[in-house]
N, C-alpha and C positions, 0 to 999 in steps of 0.2 A: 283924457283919452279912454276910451272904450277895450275892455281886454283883448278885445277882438283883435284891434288897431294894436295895440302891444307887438299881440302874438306876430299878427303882418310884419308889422317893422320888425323881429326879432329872425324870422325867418328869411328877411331877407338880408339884414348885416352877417349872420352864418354863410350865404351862399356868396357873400360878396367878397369875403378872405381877409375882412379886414381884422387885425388882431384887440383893438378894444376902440369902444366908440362910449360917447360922452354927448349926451341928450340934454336941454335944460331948458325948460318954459316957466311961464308964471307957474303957473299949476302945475306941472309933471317932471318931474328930476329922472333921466332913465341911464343906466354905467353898465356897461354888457363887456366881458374880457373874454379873450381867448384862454386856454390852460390847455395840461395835456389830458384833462377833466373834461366833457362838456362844459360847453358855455353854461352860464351862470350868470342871469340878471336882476337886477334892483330896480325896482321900482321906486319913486318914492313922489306921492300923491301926498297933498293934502298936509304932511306931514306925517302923515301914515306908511309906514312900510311894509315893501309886499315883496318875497321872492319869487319868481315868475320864471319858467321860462320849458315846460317840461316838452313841449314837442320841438322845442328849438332844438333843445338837447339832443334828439334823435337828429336834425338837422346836421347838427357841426361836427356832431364824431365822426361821420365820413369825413367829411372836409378835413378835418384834422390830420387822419390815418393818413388821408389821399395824400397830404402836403407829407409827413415823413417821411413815407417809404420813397417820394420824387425826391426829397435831399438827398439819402445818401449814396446811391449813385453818384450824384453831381459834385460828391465833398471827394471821392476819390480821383475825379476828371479833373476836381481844382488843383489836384498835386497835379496831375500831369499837364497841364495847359493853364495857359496866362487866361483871364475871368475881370471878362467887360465888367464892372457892378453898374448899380444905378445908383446915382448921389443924391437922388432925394425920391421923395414918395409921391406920384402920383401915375398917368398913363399911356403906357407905352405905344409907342406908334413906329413901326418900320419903315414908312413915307414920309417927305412931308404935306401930302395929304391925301386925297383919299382916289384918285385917277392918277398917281403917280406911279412913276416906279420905285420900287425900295430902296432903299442908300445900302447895303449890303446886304449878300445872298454866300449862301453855302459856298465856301472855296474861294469866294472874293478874297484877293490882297488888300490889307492895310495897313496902313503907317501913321505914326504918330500926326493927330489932328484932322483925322479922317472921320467926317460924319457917320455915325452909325444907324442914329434910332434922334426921335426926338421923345419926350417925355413933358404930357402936359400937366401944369397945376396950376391950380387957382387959374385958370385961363390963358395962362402963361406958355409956350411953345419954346423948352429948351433942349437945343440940341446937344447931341451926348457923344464927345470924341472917344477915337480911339488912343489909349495912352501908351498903346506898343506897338510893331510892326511885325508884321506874321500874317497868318490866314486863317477863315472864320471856318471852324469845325463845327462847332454847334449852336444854335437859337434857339435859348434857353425860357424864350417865351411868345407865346402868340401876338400877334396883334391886335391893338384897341383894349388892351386887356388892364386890369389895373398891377403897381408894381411897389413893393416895398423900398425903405431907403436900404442900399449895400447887398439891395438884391441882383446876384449872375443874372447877365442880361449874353453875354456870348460868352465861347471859348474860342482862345485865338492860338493857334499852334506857332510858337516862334521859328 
């Protein structure tokens, strides 16, 4: 790969929120981690190694700041309200598709076993119950967006 090609793919894993990715070809080994440091990546060509990654850096320290200051808000809303998470990592979807209407809206009631959101991986479409009964205060994420595992996906007020 060309540094150039580095830099691209380095710039875009920063804006994509994902917290460490793991690259591996014949020729190019690339391990890029999140911290509360900028990102920081490894190259490794050839068997030659190279640390890489100085305008990513300028890249992910927003992304970074941007993601704490959104938690801790939401860690004090988790005391007060029951908190949809997501059981596994991939992308969130409030339809099940895309001329649909949503499975839940602000204020909607639900009850245990109620569709909320589907979450797709590996191409897989699974749908994500609700495992209390109460009403949806807040949607803790956009749609189509990607979504970590035991990441707040609603707050449900009991």
């Amino acid at each position: 790969m060309k540094p150039k090609e580095i830099q691209d793919l380095l710039e875009f894993i920063a804006q994509s929120g994902l917290e460490e990715v793991n690259i591996e070809t014949q020729d190019v080994k690339i391990t890029t981690k999140k911290s509360p440091s900028p990102i920081a990546a490894q190259v490794i060509s050839n068997g030659a190694q190279i640390m890489h990654a100085p305008q990513a850096q300028l890249a992910a320290a927003p992304v970074a700041m941007k993601e704490e200051t959104s938690t801790k808000p939401a860690a004090a809303d988790e005391l007060k309200y029951k908190v949809i998470k997501s059981p596994l990592i991939g992308t969130f979807y409030r339809s099940p598709g895309p001329n649909e209407d949503v499975f839940v809206n602000l204020g909607d009631a639900v009850s245990v076993g109620t569709t909320v959101c589907i979450i797709e991986a590996m191409k897989l479409f699974n749908e994500i119950e609700s495992e209390f009964v109460g009403k949806i205060v807040k949607i803790l994420v956009q749609d189509a967006t990607p979504v970590e595992y035991d990441q707040p996906l609603y707050f449900v007020e009991a």
